[in-house]
N, CA, C and O atoms as a DFTB+ gen file, in Angstrom:
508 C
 N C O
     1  1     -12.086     -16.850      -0.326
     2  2     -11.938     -15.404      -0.318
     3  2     -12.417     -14.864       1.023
     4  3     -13.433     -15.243       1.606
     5  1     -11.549     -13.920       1.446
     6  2     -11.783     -13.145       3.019
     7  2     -13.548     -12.577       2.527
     8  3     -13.975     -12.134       1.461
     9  1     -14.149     -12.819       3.711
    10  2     -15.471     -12.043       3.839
    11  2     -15.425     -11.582       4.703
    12  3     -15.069     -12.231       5.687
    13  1     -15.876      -9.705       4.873
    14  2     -15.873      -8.996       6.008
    15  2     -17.180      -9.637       6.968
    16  3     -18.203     -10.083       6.447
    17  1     -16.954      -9.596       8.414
    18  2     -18.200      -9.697       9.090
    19  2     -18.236      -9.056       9.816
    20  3     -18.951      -9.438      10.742
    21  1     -17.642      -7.820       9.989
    22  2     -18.070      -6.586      10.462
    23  2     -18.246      -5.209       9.300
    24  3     -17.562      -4.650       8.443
    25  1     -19.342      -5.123       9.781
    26  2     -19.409      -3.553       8.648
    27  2     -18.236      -2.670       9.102
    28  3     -17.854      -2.714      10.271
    29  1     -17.817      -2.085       8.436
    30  2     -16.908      -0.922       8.822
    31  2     -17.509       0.406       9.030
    32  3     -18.520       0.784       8.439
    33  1     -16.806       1.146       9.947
    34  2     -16.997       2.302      10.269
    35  2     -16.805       3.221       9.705
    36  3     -15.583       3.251       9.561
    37  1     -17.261       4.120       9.219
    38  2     -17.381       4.923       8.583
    39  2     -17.842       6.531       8.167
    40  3     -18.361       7.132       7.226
    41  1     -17.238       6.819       9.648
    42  2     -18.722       8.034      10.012
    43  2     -17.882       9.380      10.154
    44  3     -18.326      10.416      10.647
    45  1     -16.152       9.141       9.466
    46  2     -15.256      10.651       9.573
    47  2     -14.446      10.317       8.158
    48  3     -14.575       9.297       7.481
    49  1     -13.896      11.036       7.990
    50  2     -12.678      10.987       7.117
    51  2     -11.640       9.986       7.336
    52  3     -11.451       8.952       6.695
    53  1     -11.200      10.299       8.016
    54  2     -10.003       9.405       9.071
    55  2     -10.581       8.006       9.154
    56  3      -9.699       7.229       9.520
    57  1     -11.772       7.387       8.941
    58  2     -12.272       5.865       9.010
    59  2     -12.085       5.451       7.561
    60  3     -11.722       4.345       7.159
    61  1     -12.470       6.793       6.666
    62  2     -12.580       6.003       4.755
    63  2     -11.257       6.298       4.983
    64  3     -10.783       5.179       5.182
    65  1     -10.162       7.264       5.102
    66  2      -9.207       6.717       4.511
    67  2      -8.537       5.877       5.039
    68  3      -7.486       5.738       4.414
    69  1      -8.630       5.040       6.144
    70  2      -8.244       4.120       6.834
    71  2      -8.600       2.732       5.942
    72  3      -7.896       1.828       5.491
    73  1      -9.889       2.985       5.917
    74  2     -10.561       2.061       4.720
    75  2      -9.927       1.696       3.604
    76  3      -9.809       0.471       3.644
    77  1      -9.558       2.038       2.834
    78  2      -9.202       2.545       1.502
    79  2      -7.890       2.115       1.510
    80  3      -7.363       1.310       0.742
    81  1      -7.170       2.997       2.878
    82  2      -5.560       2.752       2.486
    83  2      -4.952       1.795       3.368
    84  3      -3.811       1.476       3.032
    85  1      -5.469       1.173       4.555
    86  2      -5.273      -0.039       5.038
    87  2      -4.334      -1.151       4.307
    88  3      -4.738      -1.866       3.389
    89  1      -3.306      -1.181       4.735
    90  2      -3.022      -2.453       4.017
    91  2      -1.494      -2.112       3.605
    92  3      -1.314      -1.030       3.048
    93  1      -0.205      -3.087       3.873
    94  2       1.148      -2.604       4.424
    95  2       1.492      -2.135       3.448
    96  3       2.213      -1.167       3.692
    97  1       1.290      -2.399       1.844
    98  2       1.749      -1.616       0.766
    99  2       1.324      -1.117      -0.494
   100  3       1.727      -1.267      -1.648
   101  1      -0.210      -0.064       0.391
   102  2      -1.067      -0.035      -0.326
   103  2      -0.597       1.568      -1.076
   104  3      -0.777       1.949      -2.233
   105  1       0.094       2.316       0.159
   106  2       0.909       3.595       0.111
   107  2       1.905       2.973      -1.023
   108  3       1.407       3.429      -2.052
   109  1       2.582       2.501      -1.260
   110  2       4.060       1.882      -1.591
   111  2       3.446       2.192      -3.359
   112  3       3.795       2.869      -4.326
   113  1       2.264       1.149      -2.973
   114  2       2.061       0.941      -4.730
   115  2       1.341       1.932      -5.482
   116  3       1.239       1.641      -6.674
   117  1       0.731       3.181      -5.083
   118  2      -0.158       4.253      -5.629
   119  2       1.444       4.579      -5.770
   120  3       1.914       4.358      -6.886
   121  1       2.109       4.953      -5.016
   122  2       3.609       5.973      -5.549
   123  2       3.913       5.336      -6.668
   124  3       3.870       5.866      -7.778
   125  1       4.293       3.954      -6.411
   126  2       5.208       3.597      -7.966
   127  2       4.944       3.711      -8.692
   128  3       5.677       4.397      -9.404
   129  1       3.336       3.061      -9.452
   130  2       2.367       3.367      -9.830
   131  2       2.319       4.639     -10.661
   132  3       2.269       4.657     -11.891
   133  1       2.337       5.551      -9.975
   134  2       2.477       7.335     -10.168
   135  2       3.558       7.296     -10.750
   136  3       3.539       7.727     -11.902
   137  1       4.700       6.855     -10.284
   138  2       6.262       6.841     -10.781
   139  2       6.426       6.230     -12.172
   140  3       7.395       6.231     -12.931
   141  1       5.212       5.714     -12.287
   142  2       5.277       4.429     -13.319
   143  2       5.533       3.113     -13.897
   144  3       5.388       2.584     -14.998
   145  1       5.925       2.815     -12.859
   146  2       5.838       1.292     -12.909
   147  2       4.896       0.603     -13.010
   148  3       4.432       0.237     -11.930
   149  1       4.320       0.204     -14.026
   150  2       2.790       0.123     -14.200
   151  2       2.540      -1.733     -14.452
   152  3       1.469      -2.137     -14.905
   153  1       3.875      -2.873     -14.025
   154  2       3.495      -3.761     -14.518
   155  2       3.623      -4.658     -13.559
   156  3       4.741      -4.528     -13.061
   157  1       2.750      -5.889     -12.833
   158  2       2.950      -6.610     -11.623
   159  2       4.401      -6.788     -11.193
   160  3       4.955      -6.226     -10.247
   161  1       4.991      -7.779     -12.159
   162  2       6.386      -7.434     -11.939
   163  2       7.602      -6.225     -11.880
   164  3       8.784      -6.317     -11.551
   165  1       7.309      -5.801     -12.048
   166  2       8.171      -4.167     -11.648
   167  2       7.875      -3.712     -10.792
   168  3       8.707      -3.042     -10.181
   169  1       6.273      -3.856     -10.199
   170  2       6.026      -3.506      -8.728
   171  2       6.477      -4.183      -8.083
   172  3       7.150      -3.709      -7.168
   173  1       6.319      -6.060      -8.241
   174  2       7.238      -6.997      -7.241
   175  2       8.618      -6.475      -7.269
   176  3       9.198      -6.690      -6.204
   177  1       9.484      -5.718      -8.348
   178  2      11.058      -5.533      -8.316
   179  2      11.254      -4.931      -6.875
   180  3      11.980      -5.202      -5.919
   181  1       9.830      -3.551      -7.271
   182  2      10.367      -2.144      -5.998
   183  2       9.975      -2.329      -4.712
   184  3      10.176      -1.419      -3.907
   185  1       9.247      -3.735      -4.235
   186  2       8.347      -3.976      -2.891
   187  2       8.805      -5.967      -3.259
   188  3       7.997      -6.857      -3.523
   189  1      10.415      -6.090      -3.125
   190  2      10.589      -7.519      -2.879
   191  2      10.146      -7.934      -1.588
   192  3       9.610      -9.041      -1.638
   193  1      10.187      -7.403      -0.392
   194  2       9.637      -7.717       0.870
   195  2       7.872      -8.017       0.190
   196  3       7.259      -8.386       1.191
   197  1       7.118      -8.013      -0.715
   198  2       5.910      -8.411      -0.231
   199  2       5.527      -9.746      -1.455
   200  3       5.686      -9.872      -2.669
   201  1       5.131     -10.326      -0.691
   202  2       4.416     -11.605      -1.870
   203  2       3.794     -11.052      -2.869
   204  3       3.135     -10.013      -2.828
   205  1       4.097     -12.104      -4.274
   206  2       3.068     -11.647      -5.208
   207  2       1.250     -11.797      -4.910
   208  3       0.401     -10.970      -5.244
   209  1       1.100     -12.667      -4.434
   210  2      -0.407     -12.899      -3.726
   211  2      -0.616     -11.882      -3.234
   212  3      -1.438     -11.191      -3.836
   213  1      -0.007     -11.290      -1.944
   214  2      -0.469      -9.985      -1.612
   215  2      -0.155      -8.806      -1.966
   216  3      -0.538      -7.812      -1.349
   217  1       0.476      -8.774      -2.854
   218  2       0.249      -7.371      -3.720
   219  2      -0.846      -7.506      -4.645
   220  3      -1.649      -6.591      -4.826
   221  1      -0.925      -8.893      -5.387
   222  2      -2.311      -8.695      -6.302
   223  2      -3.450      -8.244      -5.558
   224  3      -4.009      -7.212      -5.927
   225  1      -3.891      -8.905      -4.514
   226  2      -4.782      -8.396      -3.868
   227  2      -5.021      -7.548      -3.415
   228  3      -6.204      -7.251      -3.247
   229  1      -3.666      -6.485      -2.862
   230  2      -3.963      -5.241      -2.466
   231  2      -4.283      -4.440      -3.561
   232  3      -5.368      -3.870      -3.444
   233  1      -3.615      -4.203      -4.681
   234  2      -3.859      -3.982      -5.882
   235  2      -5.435      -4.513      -6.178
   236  3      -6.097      -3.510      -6.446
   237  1      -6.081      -5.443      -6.216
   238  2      -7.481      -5.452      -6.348
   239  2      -8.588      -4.551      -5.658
   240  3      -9.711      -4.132      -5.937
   241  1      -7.643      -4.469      -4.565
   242  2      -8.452      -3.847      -3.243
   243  2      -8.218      -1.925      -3.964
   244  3      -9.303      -1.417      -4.246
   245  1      -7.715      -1.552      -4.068
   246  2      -6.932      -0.092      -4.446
   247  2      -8.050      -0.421      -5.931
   248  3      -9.055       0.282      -6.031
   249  1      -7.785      -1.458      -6.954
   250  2      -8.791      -1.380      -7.896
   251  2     -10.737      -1.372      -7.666
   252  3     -11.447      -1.274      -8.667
   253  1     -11.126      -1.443      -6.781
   254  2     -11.847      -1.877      -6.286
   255  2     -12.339      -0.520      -5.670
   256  3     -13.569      -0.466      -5.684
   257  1     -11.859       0.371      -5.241
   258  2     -11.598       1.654      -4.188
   259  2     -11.550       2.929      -5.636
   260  3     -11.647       4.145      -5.470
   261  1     -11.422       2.411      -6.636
   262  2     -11.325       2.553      -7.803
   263  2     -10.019       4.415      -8.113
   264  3     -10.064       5.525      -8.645
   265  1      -9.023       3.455      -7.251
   266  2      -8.057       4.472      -7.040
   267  2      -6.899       4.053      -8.041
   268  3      -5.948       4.816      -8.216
   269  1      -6.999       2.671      -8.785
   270  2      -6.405       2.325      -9.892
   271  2      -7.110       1.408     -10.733
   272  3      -7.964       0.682     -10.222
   273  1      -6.776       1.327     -12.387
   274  2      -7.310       1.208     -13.412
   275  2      -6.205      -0.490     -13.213
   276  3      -5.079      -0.662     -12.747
   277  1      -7.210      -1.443     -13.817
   278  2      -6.224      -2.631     -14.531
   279  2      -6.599      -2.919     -16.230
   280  3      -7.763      -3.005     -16.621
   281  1      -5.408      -3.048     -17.136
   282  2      -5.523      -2.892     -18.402
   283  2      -5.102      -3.888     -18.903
   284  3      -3.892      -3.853     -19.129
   285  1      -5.971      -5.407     -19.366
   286  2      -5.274      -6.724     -19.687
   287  2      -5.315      -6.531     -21.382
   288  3      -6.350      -6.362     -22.026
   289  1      -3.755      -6.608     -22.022
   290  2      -3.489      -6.680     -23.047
   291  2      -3.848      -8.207     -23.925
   292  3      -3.450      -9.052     -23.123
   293  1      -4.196      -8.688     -24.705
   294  2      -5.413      -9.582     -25.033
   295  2      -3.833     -10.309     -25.937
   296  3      -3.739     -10.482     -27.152
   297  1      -2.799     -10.605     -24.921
   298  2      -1.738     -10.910     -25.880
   299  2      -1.248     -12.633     -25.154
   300  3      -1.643     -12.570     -23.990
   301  1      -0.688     -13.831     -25.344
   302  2       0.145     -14.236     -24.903
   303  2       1.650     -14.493     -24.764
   304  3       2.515     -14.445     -25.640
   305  1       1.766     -14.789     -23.393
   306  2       0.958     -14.686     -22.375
   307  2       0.191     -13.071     -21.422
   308  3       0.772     -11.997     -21.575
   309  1      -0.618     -13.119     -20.851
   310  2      -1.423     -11.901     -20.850
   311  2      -0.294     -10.544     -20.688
   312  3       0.926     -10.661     -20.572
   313  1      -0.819      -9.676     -20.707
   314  2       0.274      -8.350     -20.149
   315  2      -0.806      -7.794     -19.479
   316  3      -1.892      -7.573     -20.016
   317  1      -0.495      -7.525     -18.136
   318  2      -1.623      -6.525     -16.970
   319  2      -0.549      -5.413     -16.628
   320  3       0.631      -5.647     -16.369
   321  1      -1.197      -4.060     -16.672
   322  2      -0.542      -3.015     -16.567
   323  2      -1.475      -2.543     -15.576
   324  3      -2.565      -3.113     -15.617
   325  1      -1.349      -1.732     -14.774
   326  2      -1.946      -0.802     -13.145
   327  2      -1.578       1.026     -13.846
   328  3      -0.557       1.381     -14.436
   329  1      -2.827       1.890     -13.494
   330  2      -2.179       3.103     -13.748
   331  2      -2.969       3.846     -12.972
   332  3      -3.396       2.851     -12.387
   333  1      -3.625       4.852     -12.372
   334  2      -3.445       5.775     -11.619
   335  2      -4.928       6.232     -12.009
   336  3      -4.880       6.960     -13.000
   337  1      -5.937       6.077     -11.647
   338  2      -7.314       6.649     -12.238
   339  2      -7.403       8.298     -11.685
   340  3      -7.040       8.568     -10.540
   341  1      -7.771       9.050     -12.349
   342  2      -7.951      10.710     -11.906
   343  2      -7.949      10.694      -9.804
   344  3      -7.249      11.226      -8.943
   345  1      -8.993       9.892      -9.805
   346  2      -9.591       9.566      -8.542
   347  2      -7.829       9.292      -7.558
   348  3      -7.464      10.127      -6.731
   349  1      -7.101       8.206      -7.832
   350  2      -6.068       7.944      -7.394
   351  2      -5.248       8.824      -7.240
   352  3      -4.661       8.828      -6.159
   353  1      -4.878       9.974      -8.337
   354  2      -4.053      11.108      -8.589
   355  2      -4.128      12.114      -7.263
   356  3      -3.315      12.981      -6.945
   357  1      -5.343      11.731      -6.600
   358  2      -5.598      13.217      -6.361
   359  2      -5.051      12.987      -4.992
   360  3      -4.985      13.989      -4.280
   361  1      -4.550      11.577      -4.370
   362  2      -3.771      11.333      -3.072
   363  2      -2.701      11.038      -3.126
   364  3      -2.261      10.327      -2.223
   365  1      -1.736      11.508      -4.330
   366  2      -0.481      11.733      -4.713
   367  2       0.228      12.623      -3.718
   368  3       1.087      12.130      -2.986
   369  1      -0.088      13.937      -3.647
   370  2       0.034      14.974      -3.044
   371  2       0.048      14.632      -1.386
   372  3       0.978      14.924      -0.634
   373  1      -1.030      14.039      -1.048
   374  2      -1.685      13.241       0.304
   375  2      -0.344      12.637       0.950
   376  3       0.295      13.136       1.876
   377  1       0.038      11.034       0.008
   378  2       1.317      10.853       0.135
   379  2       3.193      11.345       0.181
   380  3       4.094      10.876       0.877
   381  1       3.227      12.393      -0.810
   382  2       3.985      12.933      -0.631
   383  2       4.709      13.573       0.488
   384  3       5.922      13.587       0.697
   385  1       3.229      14.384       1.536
   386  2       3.226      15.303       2.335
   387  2       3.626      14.186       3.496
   388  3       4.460      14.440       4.365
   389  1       2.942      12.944       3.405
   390  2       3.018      12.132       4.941
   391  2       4.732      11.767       4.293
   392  3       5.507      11.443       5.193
   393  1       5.113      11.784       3.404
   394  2       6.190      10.773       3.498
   395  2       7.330      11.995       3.691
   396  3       8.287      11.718       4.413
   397  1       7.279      13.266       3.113
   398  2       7.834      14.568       3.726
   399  2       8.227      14.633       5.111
   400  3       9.365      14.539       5.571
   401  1       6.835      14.852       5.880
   402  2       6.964      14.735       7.060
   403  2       7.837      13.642       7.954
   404  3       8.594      13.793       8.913
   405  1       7.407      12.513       7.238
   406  2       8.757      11.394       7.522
   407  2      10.083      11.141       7.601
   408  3      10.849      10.429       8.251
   409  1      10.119      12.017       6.662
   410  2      11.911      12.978       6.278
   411  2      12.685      13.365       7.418
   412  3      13.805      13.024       7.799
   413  1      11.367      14.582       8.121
   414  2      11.702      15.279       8.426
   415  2      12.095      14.964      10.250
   416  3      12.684      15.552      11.156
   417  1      11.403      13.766      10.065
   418  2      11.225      12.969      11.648
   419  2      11.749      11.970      11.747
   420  3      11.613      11.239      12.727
   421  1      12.857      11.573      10.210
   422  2      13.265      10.370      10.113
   423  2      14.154       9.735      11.268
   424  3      13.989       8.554      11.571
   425  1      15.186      10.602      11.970
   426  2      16.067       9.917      13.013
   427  2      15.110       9.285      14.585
   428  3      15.541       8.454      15.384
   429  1      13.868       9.938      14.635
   430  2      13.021      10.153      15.745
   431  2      12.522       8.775      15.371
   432  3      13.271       7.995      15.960
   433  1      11.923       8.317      14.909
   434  2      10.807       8.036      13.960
   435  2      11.547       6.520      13.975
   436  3      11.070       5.786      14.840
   437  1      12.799       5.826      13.043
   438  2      13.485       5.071      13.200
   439  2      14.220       4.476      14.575
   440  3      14.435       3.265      14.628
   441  1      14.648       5.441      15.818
   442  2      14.747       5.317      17.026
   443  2      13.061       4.748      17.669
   444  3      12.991       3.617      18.149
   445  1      11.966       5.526      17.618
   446  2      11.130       4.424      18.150
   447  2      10.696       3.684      18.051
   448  3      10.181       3.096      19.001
   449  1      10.638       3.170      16.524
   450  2      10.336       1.881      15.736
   451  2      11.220       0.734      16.298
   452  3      10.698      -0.356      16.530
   453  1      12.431       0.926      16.506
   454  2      13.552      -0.133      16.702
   455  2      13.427      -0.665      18.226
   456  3      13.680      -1.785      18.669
   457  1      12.890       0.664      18.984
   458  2      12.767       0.749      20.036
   459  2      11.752      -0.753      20.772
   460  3      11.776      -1.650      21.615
   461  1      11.092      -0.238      19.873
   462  2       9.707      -1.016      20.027
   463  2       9.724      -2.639      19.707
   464  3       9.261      -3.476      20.482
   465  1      10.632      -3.087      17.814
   466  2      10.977      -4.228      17.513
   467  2      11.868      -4.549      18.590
   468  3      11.463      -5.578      19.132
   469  1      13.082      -4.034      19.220
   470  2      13.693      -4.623      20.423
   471  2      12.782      -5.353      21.345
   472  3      12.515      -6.549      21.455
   473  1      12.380      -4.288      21.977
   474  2      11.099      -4.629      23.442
   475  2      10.498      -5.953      23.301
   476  3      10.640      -6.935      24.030
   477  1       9.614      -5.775      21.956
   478  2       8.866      -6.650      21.971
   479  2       9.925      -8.647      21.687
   480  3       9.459      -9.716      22.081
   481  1      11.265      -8.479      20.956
   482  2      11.541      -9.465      20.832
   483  2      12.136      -9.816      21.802
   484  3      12.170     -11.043      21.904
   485  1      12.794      -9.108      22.832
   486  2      13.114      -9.247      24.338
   487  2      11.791      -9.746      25.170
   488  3      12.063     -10.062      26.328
   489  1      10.459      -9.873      24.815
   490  2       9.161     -10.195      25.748
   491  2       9.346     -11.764      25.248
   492  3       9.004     -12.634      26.049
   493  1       9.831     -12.133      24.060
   494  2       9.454     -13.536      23.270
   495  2      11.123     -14.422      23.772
   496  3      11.396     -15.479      23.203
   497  1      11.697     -14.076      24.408
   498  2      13.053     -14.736      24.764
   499  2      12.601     -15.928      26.076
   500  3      12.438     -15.661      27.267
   501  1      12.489     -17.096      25.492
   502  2      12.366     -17.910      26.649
   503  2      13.818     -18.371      27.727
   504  3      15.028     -18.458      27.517
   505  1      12.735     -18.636      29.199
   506  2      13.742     -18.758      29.841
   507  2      14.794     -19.776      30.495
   508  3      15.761     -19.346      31.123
């Protein structure tokens, strides 16, 4: 298991939620989550780009941050459901607004991203 060996920083807003929401589909899974998709596999359906390993774990990490609840049904084989603790709810809104804004910057936004995956795979072209 990863052990931090640096303390983290922590001394604005902008560091905890960095803290907290760190992590490529940590945004991805509070939405669905919210949306309701509340079961490992149905989250793997809507986020096939990410391993099941690392979604459990981010999901531990988000449980852990105690921004979601895990609910093991005492059945076989087990049933684990993810849902949205009050605490989690309340960066619903949070997300919405960044992913709004994303909307709204989407042609910009996609032009410098591509921009950038170009560049950099043009630096890795041997000669």
């Amino acid at each position: 298991m990863y052990e931090r060996k640096i303390i983290p920083n922590l001394n604005c807003g902008l560091d905890l939620i960095g803290e907290v929401l760190y992590g490529k589909w940590k945004i991805r899974l509070l939405w669905f989550i919210n949306e309701g998709y509340q079961r490992p596999s149905e989250l793997q359906r809507k986020i096939p780009d990410a391993s099941r390993r690392v979604l459990t774990m981010q999901l531990k990490e988000l449980e852990d941050h105690e921004l979601v609840t895990r609910k093991i049904y005492p059945v076989v084989p087990p049933k684990v459901e993810y849902s949205l603790t009050d605490f989690g709810k309340t960066l619903i809104p949070v997300i919405a607004t960044l992913g709004q804004w994303a909307d709204e910057h989407e042609n910009r936004l996609r032009a410098v991203i591509l921009k950038q995956a170009v560049s950099s795979d043009l630096e890795f072209i041997p000669d």
